[in-house]
C-alpha positions as CSV (number, residue, x, y, z in Angstrom):
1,X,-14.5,-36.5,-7.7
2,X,-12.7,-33.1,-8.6
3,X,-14.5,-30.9,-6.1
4,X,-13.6,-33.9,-3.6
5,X,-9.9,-33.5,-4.7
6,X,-10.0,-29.6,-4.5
7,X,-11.6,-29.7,-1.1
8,X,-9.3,-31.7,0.2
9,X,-6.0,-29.4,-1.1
10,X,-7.9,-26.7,0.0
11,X,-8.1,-28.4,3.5
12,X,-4.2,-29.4,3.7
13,X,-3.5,-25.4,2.8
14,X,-5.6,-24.5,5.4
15,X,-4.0,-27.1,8.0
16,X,-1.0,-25.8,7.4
17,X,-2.0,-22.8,9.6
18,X,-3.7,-23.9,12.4
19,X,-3.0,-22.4,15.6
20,X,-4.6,-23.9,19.1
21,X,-6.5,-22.2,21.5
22,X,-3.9,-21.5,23.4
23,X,-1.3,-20.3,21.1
24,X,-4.0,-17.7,20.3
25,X,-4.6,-16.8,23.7
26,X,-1.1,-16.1,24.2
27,X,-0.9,-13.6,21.1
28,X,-3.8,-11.7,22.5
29,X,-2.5,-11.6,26.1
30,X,0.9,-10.6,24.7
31,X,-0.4,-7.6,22.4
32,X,-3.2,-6.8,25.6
33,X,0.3,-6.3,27.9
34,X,2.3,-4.7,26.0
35,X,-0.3,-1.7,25.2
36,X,-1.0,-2.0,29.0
37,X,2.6,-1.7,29.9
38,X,3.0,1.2,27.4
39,X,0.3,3.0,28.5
40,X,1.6,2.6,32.1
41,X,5.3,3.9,31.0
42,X,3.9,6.6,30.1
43,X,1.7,7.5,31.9
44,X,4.4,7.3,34.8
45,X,7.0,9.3,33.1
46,X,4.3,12.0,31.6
47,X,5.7,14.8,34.1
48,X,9.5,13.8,33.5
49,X,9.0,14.4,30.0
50,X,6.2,17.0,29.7
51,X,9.0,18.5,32.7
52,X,12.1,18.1,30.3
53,X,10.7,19.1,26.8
54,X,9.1,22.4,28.6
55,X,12.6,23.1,29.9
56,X,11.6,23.0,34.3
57,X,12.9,20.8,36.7
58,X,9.2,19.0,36.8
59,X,9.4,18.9,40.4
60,X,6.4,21.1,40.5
61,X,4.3,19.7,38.2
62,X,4.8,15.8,40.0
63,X,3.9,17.0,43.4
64,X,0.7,18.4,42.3
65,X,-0.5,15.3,39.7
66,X,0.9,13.0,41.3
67,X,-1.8,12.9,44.3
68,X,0.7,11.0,46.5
């Protein structure tokens, strides 16, 4: 009868939090596009700041990575 009572204040603890399937889904997609967005960031502003921090206009160095 005690372990029944343990188990079952254990249980209500554990209840307490419960996320659904898609509350979890939305945490992962949410941390997934925010690295992706970072990454992209910076990768698109890589010769703007390489460019400012090494003191040339950068104009150079975005023709020629750039590949467009």
């Amino acid at each position: 009868m005690t372990t029944l009572s343990l188990l079952t204040s254990f249980a209500l603890a554990l209840s307490l939090a419960y996320l659904d399937p898609v509350t979890g889904t939305f945490i992962v997609q949410t941390i997934i596009g925010g690295l992706l967005g970072g990454w992209y960031i910076l990768k698109k502003y890589y010769n703007r700041i390489h460019a400012y921090l090494a003191g040339t206009t950068g104009d150079e160095e975005a023709s020629v990575t750039d590949g467009n």
